[in-house]
Every structure is written in C-alpha cells, then in structure tokens.
N, C-alpha and C positions, 0 to 999 in steps of 0.2 A: 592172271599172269601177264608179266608187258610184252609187246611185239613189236618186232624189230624188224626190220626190211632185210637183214642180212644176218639175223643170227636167230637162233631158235630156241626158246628156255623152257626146259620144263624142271617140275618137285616133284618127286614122290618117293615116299617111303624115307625122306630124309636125306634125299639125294639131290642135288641140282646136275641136269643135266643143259651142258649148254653147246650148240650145234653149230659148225659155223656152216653159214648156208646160199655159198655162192655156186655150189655145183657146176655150173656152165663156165667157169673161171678156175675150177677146182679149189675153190674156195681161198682164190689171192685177196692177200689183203686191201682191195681196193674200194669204190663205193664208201658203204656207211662201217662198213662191219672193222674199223677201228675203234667208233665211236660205242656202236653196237656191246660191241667185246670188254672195251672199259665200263660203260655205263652195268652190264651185265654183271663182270665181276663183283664190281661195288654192290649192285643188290643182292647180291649171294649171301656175299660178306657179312651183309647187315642183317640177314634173315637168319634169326634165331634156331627157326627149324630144320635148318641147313646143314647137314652134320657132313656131307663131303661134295664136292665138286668133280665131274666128270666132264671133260670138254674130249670134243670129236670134229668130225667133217660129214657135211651130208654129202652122198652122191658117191666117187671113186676116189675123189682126194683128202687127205688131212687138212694141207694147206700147201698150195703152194710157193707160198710166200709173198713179195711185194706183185701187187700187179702189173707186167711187164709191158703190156697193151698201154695201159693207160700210162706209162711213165713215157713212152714215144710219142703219145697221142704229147703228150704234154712236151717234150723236147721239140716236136715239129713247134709246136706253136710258140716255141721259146720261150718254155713258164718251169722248165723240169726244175732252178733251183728253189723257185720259191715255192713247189710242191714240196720239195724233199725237206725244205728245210719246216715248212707249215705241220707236216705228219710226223718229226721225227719224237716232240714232247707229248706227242699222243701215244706215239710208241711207247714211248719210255713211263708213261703214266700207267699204261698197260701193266708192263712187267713187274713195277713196282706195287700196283693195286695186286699184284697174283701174289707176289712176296709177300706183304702184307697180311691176304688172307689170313684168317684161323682157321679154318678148314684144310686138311687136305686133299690135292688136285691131281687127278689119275688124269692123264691123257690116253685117249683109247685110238690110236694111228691107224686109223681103215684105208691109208694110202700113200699117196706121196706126200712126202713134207722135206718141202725144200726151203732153202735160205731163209727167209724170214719163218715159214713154214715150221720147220726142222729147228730153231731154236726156241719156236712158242711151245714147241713140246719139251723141249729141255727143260723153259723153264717150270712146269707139272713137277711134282713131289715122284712120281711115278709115273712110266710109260710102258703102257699093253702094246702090241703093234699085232697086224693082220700080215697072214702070210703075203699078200699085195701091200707092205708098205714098202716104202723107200726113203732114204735117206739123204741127203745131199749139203752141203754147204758150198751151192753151186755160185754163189757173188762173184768170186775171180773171174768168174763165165761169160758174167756182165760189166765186167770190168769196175766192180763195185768192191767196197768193204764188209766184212762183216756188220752187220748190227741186231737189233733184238734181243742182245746179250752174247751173241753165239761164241766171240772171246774171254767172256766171264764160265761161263756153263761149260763148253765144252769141256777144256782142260780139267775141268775140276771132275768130269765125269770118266773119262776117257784118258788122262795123262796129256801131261803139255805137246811131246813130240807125235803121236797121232792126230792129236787134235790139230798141229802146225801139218801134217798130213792132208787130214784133210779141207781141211781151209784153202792151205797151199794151191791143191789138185782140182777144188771142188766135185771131187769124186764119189760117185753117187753109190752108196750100200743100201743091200738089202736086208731086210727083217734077219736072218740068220745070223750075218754077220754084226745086224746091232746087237744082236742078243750078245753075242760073243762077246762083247768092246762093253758090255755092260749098259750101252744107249736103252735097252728096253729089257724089263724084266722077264715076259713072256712073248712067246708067240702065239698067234692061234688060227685057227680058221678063219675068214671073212665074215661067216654067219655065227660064228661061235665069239669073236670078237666083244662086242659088245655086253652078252652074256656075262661072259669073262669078267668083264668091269665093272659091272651091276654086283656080281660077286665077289668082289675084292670088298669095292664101293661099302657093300652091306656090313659085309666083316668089320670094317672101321668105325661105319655108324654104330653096331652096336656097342660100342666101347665107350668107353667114359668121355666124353667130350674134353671136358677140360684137362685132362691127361693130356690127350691127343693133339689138343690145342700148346697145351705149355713144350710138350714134347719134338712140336715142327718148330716152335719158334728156338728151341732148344739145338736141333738139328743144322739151323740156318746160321743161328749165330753163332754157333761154333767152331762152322767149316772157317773163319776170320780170328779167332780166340786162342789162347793160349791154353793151357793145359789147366792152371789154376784159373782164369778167368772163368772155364768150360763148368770146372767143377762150381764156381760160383754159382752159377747160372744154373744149374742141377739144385744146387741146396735151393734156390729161391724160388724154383719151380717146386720142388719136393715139400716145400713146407706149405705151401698153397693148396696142393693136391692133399694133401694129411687131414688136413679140417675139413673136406669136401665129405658130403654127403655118399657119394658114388665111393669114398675112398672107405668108408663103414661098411658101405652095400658089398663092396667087393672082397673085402675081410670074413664079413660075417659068412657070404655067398661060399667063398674056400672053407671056411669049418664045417660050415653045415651040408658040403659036397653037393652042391646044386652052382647051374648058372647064374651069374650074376643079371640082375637089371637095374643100367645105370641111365639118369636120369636125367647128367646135367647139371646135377647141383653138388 
C-alpha cells in the first residue's frame, strides 16, 4: 500500500478506504494532503480491484476545510496570493479526478466539514454523516468565495435559494437538519458510522461493476443533458451492459432464484 504523510489508504474486501489524516488541524487542507488526496484518488481509480471508495477524516473532524493557520502564517509574510493562486489547479484536479472516478465514492462525515471541508463531501456520489457532524459553508466568514465546487454542488443538491442561504450566511447545520435538506442520506452514531459505510460500501461491491460504473457516469452526465440526450446515454450504456458476462449471470441468477455473483466482466 503507498504512504502518505497526510492521508491514509487502505483495500479490502473491494473497498478503498481513504482517510484524511491531519487530526491536530481537523484535517484542513493544508500540508501535503492536497497532493496526497489527488495522487490517492488517481490510484483508486486505476486499481481494478477497487469496486468503491469511502473517504472519511481521522481523529473528530471530516475536514475542515482550507487551512486557516497557514493562510495567515502566509499573508503575514506577504505570499497569501501566490499560495492561493499555486493550490487552486490542485484543487480543481482534485474534484475533477473524483468526478472522473468509475467507482462510486461514499463519504462517511465523522465531524465537521466546513467550506472547503463540506464541499469535498458534496462532491462523493453519497454522504453518511455521524450524529457529531456539521455542516458549514463558512468562506463569507473569512471574507472568502466559495470554491471546491460548493457553487456547482450545492444548489444542485439542496435547491438554488437555500443553497444562496447558506453561502450567504455561512451558517453552520447539523447532521439532522442535513439530512432534512437531503446533504446526507443517513445519520448515525459516531461508533456505528463507519460500520454504516462499510455496509452501504459492500452492497455496491457486490453488484456488477460495470453496471454501476456506466450507471454513475450516467447519473453525472445527465444532471447537464436533455431529456433525449439523457435517454441517449441510457441506450449506449444498456447495450454495453447486455453483452457483459454479469448481465447472463444476473438473468440466469433471476430464473433459477438464487443470488447473483458478478464478476466484472
């Protein structure tokens, strides 16, 4: 497995779990763990045995988003724009390697996830949150802009005028009322968290990969598509999936009233 100074990777059972691991920071994104977070994505990605992605935070936070220490440390010394402007194509290389993914990506929110924070889990296919998360699109706070996407995501999750809410207000929600607003599918305990995602995680794994593969990219590019474009996209994933090996296993598995085991091919 590789090792990273600020993120954590582990495989098993067909899962990549990847950890972001700056605890003492509540895991901002400062240090390596942009580089970390990219470089990790990408080998997810490419790893065949990879059937889903779960990212988390170690320690009590998700993420808090941009590192707010070190963006001072850096304004005192008179460097804050050539930081901001140095980190911003790493960000955005970020979101885009997530998008990208074939796998689907659970985020499991064991805390706070604020502004940059709270939009890396937007952008996840799906969000579990711990009765300890929070919520925030706290930038107005710091007299900053949204970024990480939190203007693309939001609204499309949440509706344009909450979403201009809370941007607006950078007013910070808790786990219940994301659930309400639809931000997160579950809630759960702190300890049962995780659990929770490993269980989702499994469910997915066992399914046909490339179903699940044509069917995210299906999902993504249609939230942008027309209605006949949408249904294009349907036929040319459905005639792909039709000749696939798993798309037999799963036919034949329905007659003969047993579970299917799909393979992949």
């Amino acid at each position: 497995m590789p090792h990273y100074k600020c993120l954590l990777y582990a495989v098993k059972d067909a899962i990549c779990t990847l950890t972001l691991n700056r605890p003492e920071r509540l895991n901002a994104l400062g240090d390596t763990l942009r580089d970390d977070l990219h470089d990790a994505v990408l080998r997810a990605t490419a790893d065949p045995e990879v059937r889903v992605i779960v990212l988390t935070g170690a320690g009590k936070g998700f993420c808090s988003g941009g590192d707010v220490k070190a963006m001072n440390e850096a304004k005192e010394a008179r460097t804050e724009r050539p930081v901001l402007d140095k980190v911003a194509p790493l960000r955005d290389r970020v979101l885009i390697a997530m998008r990208d993914a074939p796998q689907p990506i659970i985020a499991a929110v064991n805390g706070a996830a604020a502004g940059a924070g709270m939009n890396l889990a937007l952008a996840c296919d799906i969000r579990l949150a711990s009765t300890t998360a929070k919520f925030g699109e706290t930038f107005v706070k710091r007299g900053l802009h949204p970024d990480w996407g939190g203007t693309y995501f939001l609204p499309r999750i949440v509706g344009m005028a909450k979403a201009a809410e809370l941007i607006f207000t950078g007013e910070i929600i808790d786990a219940q009322e994301a659930l309400r607003l639809g931000i997160v599918s579950a809630v759960h305990s702190h300890d049962d968290l995780l659990p929770a995602a490993y269980s989702l995680a499994q469910k997915i794994a066992a399914g046909p990969p490339i179903a699940i593969r044509l069917a995210r990219r299906a999902l993504h590019h249609n939230q942008l598509a027309g209605l006949a474009e949408s249904l294009e996209f349907e036929t040319f994933a459905q005639n792909i999936c039709i000749d696939t090996a798993d798309a037999r296993e799963g036919i034949r598995a329905f007659v003969e009233k047993r579970a299917p085991q799909f393979e992949g091919r």
